[in-house]
N, C-alpha and C positions, 0 to 999 in steps of 0.2 A: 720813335723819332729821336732824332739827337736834341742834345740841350740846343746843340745851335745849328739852325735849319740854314744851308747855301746856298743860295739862289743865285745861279749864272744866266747874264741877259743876255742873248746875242745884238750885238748892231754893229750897223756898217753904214754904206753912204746910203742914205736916201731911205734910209729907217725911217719908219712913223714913229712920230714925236709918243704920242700919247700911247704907242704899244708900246711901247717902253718905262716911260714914269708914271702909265696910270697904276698897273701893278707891283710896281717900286714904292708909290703911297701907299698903297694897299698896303703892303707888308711893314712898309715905317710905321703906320698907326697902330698895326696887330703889334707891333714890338711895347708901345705904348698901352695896350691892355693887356702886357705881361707881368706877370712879377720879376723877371728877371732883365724885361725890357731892351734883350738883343737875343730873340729866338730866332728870328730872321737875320742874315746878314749879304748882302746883297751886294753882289759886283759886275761891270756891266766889263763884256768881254769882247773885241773886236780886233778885225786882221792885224792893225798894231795899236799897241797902247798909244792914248794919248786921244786928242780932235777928233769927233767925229760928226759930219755934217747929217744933218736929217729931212725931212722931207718938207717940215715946216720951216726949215734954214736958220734954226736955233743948232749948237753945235753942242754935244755930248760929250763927256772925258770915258773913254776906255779907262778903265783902273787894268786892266791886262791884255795880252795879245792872245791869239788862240791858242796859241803853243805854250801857254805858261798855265793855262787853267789846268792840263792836269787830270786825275781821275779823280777829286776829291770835291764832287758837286752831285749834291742834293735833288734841286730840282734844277732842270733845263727849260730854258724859257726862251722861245724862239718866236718875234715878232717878223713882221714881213715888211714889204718892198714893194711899191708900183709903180707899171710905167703906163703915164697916157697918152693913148695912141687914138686916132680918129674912130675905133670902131669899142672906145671905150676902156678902163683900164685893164693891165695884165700885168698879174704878178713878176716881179723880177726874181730869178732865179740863178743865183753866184754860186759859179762851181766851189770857188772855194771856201765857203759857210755849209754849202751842202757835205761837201768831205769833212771839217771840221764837224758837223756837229753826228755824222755817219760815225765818225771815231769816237765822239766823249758822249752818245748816248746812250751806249753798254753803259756804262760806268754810274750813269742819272739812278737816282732811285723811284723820280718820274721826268717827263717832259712831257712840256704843254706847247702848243703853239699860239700865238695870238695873230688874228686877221689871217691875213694870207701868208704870215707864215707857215701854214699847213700846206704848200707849196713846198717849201723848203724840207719839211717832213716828209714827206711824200716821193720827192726827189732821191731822197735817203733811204728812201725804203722800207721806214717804217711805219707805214698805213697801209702796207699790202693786205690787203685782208680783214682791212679794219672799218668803222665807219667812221667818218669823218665829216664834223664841218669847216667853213670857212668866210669869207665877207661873202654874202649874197651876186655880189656883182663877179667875180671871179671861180664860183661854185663852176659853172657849165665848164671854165676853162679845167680847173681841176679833174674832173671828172673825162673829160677830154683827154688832158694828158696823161692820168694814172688809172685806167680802166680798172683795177685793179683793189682802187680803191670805193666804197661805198658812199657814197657824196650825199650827203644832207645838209643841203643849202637851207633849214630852215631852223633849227636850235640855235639860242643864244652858245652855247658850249656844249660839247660831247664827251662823256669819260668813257673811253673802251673799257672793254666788259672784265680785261686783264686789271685794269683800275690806276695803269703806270703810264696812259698816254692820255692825253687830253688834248683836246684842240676845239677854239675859240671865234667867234663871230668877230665884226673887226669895231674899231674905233670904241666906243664908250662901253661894251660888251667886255673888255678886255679886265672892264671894274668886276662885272659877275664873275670872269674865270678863277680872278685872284682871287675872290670873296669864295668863292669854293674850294681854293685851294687851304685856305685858313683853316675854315670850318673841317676840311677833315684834318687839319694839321689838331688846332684848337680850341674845333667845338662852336655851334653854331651861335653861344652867346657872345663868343669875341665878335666872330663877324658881324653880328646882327650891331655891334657895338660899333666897329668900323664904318659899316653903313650910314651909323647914324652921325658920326665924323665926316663924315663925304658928304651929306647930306642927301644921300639917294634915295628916294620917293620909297622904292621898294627894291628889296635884295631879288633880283629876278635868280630864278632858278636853272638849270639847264635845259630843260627840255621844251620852256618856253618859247614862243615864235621871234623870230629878230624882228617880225612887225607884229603889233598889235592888229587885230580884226580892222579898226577906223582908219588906226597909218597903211594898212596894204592895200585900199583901194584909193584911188586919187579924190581931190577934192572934187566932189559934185560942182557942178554950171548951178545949180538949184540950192537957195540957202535952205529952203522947207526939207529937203533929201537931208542935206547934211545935219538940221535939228533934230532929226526921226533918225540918223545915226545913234546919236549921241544919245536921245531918247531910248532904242535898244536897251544901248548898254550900261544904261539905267536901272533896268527891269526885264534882265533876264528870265526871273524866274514869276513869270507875269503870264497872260495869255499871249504870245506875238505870234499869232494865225495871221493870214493874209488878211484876212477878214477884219482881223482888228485896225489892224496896222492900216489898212486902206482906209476904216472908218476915218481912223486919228487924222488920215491926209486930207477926207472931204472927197475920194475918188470910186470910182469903182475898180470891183477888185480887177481887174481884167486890165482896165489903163495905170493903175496903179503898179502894176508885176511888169508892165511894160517901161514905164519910167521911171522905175528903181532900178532894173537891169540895165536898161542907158545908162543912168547915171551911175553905177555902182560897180559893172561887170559881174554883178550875182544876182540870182533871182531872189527874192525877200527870204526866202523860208532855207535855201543854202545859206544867207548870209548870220541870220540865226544863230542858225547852228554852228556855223563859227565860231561866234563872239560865245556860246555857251561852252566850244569846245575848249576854246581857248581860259575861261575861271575854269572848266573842270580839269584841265591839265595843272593847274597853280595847285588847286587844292590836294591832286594826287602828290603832288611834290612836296607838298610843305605841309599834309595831315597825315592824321592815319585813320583818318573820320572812315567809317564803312562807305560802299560803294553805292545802294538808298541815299544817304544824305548827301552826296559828292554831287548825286543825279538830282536831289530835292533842291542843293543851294546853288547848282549851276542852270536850272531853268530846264533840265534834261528828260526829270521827273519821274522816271524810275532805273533802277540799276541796269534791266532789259534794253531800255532803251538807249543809257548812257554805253552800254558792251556795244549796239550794233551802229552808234556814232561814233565811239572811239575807233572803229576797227573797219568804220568808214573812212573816215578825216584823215588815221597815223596810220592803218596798216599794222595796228595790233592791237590788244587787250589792255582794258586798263589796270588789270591785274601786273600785267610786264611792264606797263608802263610804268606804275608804281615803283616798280625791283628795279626798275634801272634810273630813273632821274630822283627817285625820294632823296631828300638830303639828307647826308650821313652826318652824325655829332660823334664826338672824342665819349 
């Protein structure tokens, strides 16, 4: 790594505010748990220097034009653009931030996208072949328009497998991508330091879901459904048989699988295993605890059973899943 890391932002008109200076904090406070205290230095790069309007109508200073950055950047960092349209938003996609950043991403020693700036990557051509995520709501468009590319609408962030492309969920997601860009810059103890400067509950990981098990289904009609949510995932690694769970409602199990599906879109024992898949994906990410205990502390209960959940739920082993979202330290 060089003593001094370069971080070029792309923006233009109608940039999201927070894809932008959420990851510019990010690296101002890792500067702050340096000893040299300017390992990052950050310029925000747009079709010309100078004003630049955003989505939330707060106005941005370009420190350079596209044509002046040059080959001498670090990482590239490419936030997105929407436009809302009656059938929901869609990525904006400016031919020329796509040719600009098609020329100066030879040069990156990585690029990352944030939101639907993987839109903009994409256009550029380099996701062919790769997988990628992006804001949940724009995923089906991507995938739509770059066949080409592998669309995982459901990770907070994805680092291809080359380890020089990343691309990012949208809005407050944009704090995990930076926080992982740290961590492999600096090591997970700056980040975890960072974190705890931002105040973020928990440094989410990448291979985490952009919703948790409770926020991906809607709020229940029924406060009792939504108690016995929350109840779950409490006590994963408890009994939660139909049987139980029907006990704790007062129902039988039969009207019980029937008005937690109503209300829930899952039948109780799919929803489960959600919320357990989802602590055993954390702990693959951020342990190296063997794969018995992953299964013991996620409610899974044995290694057997966590291999034929994982590889129900993600479509693969929790062994690969490991190798590819564990978080790497300096």
């Amino acid at each position: 790594m060089p003593l001094t890391h370069r971080v070029v932002i792309a923006v233009f008109p109608d940039v999201d505010l927070l894809d932008v200076t959420g990851p510019a904090e990010v690296f101002a406070l890792a500067n702050e748990e340096t000893e040299s205290g300017d390992h990052y230095r950050v310029r925000l790069a747009g079709p010309t220097a100078g004003p630049v309007r955003t989505s939330a109508g707060v106005r941005l200073l370009a420190d350079l034009a596209f044509d002046e950055v040059g080959e001498d950047v670090d990482t590239l960092l490419v936030p997105g653009a929407v436009d809302v349209t009656a059938d929901g938003p869609v990525a904006r996609i400016d031919p020329d931030v796509v040719a600009w950043v098609k020329e100066t991403a030879p040069h990156a020693l990585r690029v990352a996208s944030v939101c639907v700036g993987a839109h903009v990557l994409a256009a550029a051509g380099l996701l062919d072949g790769r997988t990628a995520t992006t804001h949940w709501s724009t995923a089906a468009q991507l995938a739509a328009d770059h066949p080409a590319v592998v669309v995982d609408p459901d990770p907070i962030f994805v680092r291809d497998d080359c380890g020089r492309l990343w691309t990012g969920a949208g809005i407050s997601a944009c704090l995990d991508l930076a926080l992982a860009l740290v961590t492999e810059d600096l090591g997970e103890e700056v980040a975890l330091a960072v974190a705890r400067q931002l105040v973020m509950y928990l440094k989410r990981q990448g291979g985490q879901s952009q919703f948790s098990v409770p926020l991906s289904r809607p709020a229940s009609a029924r406060r009792d459904i939504d108690e016995l949510r929350l109840w779950i995932a409490e006590h994963l690694d408890e009994d939660l048989s139909v049987q139980v769970l029907a006990d704790r409602m007062c129902l039988s199990e039969r009207h019980f699988a029937r008005v937690f599906r109503k209300e829930t879109g899952a039948g109780p024992a799919a929803y489960v295993e959600a919320a357990r898949i989802e602590v055993a994906r954390r702990l693959l990410e951020t342990t190296d605890d063997p794969l018995d205990r992953v299964a013991a502390a996620s409610g899974l209960g044995s290694a057997e059973t966590l291999h034929r959940a994982v590889k129900r739920q993600l479509a693969t082993t929790p062994a690969a899943y490991r190798r590819r979202f564990r978080t790497r330290t300096s």
